[in-house]
N, C-alpha and C positions, 0 to 999 in steps of 0.2 A: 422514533424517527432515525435515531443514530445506527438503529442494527439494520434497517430498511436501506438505509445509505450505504454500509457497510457490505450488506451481500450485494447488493447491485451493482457495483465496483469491483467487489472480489469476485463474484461468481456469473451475475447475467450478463454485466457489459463484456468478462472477457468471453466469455461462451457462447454468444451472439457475437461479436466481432471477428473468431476464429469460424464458425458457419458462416459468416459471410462471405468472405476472403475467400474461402477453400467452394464455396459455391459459384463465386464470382469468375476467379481465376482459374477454373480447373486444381488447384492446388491440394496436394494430400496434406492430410492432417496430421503433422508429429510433430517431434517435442519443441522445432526449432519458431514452427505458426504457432504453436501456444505458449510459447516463453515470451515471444514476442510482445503478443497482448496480456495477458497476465503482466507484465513489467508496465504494460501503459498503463493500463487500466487499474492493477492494483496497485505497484509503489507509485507512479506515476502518479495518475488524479487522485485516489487516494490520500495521499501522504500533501500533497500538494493544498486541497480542500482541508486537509486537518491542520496545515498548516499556518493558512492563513485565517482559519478559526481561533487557534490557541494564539492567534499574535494580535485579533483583532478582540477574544473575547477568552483570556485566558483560564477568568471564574470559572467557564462552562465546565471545562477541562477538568481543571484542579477537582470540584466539587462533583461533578455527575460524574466524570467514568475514572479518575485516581482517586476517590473517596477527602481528598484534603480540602479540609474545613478553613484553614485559616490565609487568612489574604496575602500573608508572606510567603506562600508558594507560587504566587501570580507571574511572579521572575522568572521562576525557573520553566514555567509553563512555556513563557512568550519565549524564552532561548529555545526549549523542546520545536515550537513553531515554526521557529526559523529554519532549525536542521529539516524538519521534517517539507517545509518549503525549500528546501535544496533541493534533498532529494526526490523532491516530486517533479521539481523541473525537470532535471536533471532523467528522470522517469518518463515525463514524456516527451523531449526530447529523443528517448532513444528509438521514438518511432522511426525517426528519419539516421539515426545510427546506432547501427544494428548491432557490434561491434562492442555497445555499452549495455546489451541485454545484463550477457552473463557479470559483469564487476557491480553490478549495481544491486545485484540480490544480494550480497554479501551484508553491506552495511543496512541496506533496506532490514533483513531479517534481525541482525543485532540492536536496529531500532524498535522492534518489534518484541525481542525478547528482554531488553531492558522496563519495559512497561509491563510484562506477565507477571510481575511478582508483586506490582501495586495496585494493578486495575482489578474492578470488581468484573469485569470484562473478561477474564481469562480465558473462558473458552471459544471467541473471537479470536482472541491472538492464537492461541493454538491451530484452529482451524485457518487461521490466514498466513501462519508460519508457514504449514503442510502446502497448503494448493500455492503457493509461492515456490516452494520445492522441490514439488513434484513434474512439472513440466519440466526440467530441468536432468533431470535423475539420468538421461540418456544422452547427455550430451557431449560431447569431447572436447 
């Protein structure tokens, strides 16, 4: 369930929201419509959804995707929660300010790469690093 959650977030809701948009509004398709969504849809609800996972069920966390076994990592889980509940507001939020696309990838990805070196997940974060950055690549 968690990887099904995971690309749907990363990859069909922003890919389906950017055909929408650019169908709806006449609008072309570059990097500034897909950074857009890609920020709601992946740091956004994302991070948002995982957030308020790890603060309401921190075991899940700790034990199925950081592999730790023991219940005194339960703390560190629900703090992880919170940040990642910031920045998921803060995520979707930036639908209606546009302005907080680009500052937001920054700490969003560093929360991202602080987790690659303990999840059994790794090649999730890799791949969610990349399509996080790559809308992004052209922009000024």
């Amino acid at each position: 369930m968690y990887y099904i959650v995971v690309a749907t977030l990363m990859l069909a809701f922003p890919v389906l929201s950017v055909a929408v948009e650019a169908a709806r509004f006449s609008t072309a398709i570059d990097s500034i419509l897909i950074g857009k969504w890609f920020v709601f849809w992946s740091v956004g609800w994302r991070l948002l959804l995982a957030g308020v996972r790890q603060i309401a069920q921190p075991e899940y966390t700790a034990r199925e995707i950081l592999g730790l076994q023991s219940a005194e990592s339960w703390t560190v889980v629900r703090e992880l929660g919170f940040g990642n509940l910031a920045l998921g507001i803060v995520g979707v939020l930036s639908l209606w300010l546009p302005s907080w696309h680009l500052p937001l990838r920054s700490p969003a990805d560093c929360s991202m790469r602080s987790r690659e070196s303990t999840t059994s997940c790794r090649n999730i974060g890799i791949v969610s690093r990349t399509l996080r950055w790559f809308p992004i690549c052209s922009w000024d």
